[in-house]
C-alpha positions as CSV (number, residue, x, y, z in Angstrom):
1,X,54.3,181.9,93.0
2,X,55.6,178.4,92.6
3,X,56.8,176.8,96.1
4,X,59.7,174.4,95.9
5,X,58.5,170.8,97.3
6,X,61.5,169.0,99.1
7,X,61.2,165.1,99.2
8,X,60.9,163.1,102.7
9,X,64.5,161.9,103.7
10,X,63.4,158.2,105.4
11,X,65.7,158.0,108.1
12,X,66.7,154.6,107.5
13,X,67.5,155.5,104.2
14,X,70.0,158.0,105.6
15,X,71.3,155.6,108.2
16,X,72.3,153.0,105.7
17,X,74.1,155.6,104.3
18,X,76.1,155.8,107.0
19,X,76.9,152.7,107.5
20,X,78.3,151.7,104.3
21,X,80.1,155.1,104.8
22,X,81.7,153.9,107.9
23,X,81.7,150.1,107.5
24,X,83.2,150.7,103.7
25,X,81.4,148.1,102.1
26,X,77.4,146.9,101.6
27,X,78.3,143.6,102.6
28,X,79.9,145.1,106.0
29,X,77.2,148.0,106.4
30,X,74.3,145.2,105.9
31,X,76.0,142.9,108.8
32,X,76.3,145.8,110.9
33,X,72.4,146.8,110.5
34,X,71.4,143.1,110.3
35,X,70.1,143.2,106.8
36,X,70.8,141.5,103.6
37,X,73.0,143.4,101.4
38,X,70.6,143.4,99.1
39,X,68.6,145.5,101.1
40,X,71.2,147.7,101.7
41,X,71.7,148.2,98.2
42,X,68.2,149.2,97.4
43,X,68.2,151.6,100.5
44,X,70.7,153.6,98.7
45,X,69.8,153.5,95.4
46,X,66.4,154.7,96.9
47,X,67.7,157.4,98.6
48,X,70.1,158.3,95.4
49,X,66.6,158.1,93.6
50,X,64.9,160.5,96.4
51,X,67.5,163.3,96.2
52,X,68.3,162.8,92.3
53,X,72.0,162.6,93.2
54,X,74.8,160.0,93.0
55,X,75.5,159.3,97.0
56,X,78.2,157.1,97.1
57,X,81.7,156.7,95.3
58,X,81.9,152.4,94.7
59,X,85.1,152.5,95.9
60,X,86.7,150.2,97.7
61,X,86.1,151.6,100.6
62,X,83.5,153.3,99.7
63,X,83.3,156.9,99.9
64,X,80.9,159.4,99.9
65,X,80.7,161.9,96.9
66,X,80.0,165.9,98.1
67,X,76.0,165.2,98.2
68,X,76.7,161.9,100.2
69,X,78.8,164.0,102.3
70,X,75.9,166.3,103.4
71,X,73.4,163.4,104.0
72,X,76.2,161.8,105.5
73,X,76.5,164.4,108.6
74,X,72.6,165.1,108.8
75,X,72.6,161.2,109.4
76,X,75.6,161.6,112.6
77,X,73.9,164.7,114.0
78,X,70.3,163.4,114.1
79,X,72.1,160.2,115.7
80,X,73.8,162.6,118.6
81,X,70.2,164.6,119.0
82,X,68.7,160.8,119.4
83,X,71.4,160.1,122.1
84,X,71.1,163.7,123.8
85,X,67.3,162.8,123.9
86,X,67.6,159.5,125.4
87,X,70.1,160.8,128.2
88,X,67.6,163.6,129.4
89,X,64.7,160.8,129.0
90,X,67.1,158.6,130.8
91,X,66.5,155.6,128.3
92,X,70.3,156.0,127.7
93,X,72.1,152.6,128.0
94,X,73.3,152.0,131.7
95,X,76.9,153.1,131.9
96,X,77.1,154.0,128.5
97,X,79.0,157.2,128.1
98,X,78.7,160.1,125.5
99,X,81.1,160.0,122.8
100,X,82.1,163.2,121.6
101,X,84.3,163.6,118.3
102,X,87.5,166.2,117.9
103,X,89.6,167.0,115.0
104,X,93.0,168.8,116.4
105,X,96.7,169.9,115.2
106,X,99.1,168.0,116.3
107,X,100.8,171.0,118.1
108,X,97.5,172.0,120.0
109,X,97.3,168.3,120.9
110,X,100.6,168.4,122.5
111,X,100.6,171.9,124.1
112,X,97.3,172.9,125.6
113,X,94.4,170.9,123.9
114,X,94.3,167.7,126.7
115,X,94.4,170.1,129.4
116,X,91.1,171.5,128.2
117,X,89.8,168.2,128.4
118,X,90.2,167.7,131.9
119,X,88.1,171.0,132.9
120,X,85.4,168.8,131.5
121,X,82.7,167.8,134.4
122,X,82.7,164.4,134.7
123,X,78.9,164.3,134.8
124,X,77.4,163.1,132.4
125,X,80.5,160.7,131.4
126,X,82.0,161.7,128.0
127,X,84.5,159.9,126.0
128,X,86.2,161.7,123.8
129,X,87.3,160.6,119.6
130,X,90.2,162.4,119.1
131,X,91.0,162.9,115.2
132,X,94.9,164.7,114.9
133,X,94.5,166.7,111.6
134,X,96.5,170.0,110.2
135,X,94.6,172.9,111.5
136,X,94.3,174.3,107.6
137,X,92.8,170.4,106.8
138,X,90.3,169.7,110.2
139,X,87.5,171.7,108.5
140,X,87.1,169.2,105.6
141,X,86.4,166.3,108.5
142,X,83.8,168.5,110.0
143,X,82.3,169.0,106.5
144,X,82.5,165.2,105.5
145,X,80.7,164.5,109.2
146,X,83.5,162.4,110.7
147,X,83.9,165.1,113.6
148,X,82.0,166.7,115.8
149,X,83.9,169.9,116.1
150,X,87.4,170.8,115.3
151,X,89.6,173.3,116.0
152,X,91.0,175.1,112.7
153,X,92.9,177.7,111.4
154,X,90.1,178.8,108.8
155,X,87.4,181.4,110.2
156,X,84.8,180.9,107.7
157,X,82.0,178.7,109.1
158,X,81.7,175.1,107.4
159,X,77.8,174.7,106.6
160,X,76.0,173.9,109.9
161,X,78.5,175.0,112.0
162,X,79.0,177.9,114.3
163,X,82.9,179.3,114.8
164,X,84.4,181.0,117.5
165,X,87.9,182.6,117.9
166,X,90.6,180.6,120.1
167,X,93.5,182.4,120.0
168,X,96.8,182.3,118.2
169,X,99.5,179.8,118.4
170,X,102.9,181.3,118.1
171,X,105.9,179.9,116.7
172,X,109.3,180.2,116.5
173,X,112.1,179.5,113.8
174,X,114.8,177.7,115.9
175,X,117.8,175.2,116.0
176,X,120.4,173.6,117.3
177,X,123.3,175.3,118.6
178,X,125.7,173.2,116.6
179,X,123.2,172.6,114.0
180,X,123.3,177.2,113.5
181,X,126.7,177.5,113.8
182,X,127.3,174.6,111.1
183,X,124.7,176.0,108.6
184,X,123.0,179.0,109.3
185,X,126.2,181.6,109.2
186,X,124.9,184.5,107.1
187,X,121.8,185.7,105.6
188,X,119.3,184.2,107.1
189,X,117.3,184.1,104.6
190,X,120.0,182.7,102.1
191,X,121.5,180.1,104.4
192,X,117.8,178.7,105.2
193,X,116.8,177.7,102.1
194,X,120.4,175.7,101.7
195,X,120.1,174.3,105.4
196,X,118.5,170.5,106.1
197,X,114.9,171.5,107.7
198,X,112.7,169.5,109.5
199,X,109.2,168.7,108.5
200,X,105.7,167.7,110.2
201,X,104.7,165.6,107.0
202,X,104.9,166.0,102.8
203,X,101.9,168.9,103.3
204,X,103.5,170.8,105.5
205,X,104.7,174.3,104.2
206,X,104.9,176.1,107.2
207,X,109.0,176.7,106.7
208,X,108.6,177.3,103.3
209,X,106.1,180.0,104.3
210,X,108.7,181.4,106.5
211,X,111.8,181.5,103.8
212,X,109.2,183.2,101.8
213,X,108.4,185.8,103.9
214,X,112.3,186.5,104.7
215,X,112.9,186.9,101.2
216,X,109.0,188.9,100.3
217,X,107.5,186.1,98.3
218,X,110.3,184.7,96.7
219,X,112.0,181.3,97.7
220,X,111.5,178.2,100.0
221,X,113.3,176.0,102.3
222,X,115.7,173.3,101.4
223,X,114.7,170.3,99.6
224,X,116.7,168.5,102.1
225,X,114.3,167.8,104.4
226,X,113.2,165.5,107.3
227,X,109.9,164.6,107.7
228,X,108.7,163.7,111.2
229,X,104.8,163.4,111.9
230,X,104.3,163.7,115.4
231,X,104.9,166.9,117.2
232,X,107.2,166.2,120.3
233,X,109.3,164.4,117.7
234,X,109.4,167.4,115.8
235,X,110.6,169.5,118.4
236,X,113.3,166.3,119.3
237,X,114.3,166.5,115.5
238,X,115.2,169.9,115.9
239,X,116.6,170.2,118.9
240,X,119.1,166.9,118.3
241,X,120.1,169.2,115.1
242,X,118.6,167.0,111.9
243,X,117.5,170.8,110.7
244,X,115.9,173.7,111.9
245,X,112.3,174.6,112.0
246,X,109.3,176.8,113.4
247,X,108.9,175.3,117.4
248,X,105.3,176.4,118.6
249,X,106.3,178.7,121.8
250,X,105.3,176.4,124.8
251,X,107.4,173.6,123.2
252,X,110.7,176.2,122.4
253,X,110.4,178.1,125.5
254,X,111.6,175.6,127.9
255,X,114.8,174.4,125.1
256,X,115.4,178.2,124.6
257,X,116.1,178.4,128.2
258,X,118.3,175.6,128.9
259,X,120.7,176.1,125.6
260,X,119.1,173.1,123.6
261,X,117.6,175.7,121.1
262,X,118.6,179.0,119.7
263,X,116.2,181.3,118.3
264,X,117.2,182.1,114.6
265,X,114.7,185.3,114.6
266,X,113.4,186.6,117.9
267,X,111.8,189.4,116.0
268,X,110.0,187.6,113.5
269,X,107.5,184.7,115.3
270,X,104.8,183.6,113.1
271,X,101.4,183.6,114.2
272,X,98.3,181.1,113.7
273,X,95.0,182.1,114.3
274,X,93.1,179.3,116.1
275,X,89.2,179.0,116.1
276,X,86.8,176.3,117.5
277,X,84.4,174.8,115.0
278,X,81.0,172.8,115.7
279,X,78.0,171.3,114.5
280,X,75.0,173.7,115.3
281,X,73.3,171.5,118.3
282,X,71.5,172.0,121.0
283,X,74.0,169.2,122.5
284,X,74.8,169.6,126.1
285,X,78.2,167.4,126.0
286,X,79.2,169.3,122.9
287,X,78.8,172.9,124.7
288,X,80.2,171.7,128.0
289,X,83.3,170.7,125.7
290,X,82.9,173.9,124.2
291,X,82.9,175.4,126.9
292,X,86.4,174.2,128.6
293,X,88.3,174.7,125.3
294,X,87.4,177.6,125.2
295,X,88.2,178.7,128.6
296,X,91.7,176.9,128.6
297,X,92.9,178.5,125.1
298,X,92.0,181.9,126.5
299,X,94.7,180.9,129.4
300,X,97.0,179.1,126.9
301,X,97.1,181.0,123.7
302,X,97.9,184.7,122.7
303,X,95.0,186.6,122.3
């Protein structure tokens, strides 16, 4: 039987890596680590050498290519393990608090996400890295290493990660008053894909999903659209009538009831599973975080 030998990663190989990763150059990454670039250079090809694959894209900045992205996150997690180690020896630096990374939606961020946060003990001291992301686009920082945990829309596990179900955000296709009664009188499904519709950004299909499903498959919304990256500005756009769009329910709830909004199909809310993704550590800041998202979307989302 043969038995497949696997090289000896040097860890300062792998955290050179790193640094030109998040520095962007080998000049940058070699002042950071107080080296010569030259050194830094070497380090890599080494490693390139090592693992018989091209690491690094010579971009400017650089970038990792798919192997670089998997030595890339070994190199962050062994540095929180390092960290995690230190604390419970207390070597950690005096005051120096634990920095944990997050990629979130934008609508999560703005509804329910913070308050999860604060249900965080505040021993030992985290500091939290916020990364706003699409929930169908926060697993590819988790797979790339820039993020600790995320919470995404996708239940398949990224490698090295555990998942575990949220909840579901729902949302609502609304408007303005003035805004429905000067576009939206008839079909609904024919007068939405003629109406001006607001927009999170130019990936954003989450209307266009909606038209579709009014019409089984067929159509999308109106190419006259406003694009508006931020969520409470969303909602704003909508509810000053630039164009309608689908409100997640904390955010509509409160228009709804005051007149600013008017829901365009109470019968027909739109769904978004929600599930918490993270590195597989035995990290005790990253499950106490765990721990108070996931207690807060049970009180926050629709099961």
């Amino acid at each position: 039987m043969m038995t497949t030998v696997f090289p000896d990663l040097p860890l300062d190989q792998v955290r050179t890596l790193l640094a030109v990763v998040d520095e962007g150059t080998f000049d940058a990454a070699a002042a950071a680590l107080h080296v010569t670039p030259s050194a830094v250079s070497q380090r890599v090809k080494a490693l390139e050498q090592r693992t018989g694959r091209v690491l690094l894209m010579r971009t400017k900045p650089v970038r990792p290519t798919e192997s670089g992205a998997v030595l890339v996150r070994l190199a962050r997690q062994v540095a929180r393990l390092e960290r995690d180690a230190y604390a419970e020896l207390g070597l950690s630096g005096a005051g120096e608090p634990t920095r944990v990374s997050v990629a979130v939606n934008a609508d999560s961020l703005a509804t329910w996400f913070l308050g999860a946060l604060t249900r965080v003990p505040r021993e030992p001291e985290l500091c939290f890295e916020l990364r706003r992301e699409d929930e169908d686009h926060t697993a590819a920082l988790l797979r790339e290493g820039v993020v600790m945990a995320a919470v995404t829309s996708s239940p398949d596990a990224v490698p090295g990660c555990s998942v575990r179900a949220l909840g579901r955000m729902r949302y609502l296709p609304c408007a303005a008053p003035g805004f429905a009664a000067r576009h939206l009188d008839g079909p609904l499904r024919e007068v939405l894909a003629k109406a001006p519709v607001v927009a999170f950004d130019r990936r954003d299909d989450f209307q266009d999903g909606f038209v579709r499903r009014l019409g089984h498959g067929q159509g999308s919304a109106s190419p006259v659209r406003h694009y508006v990256p931020a969520s409470e500005g969303f909602v704003e756009a909508v509810a000053a009538g630039l164009g309608w769009g689908m409100v997640p329910e904390p955010q509509a709830e409160p228009l709804l009831r005051t007149g600013r909004l008017v829901g365009l199909a109470p019968d027909l809310p739109v769904d978004v599973p929600l599930y918490w993704q993270q590195w597989k550590l035995d990290s005790p800041a990253l499950a106490t975080v765990a721990e108070a998202v996931v207690a807060a979307a049970a009180e926050s989302l629709r099961s």
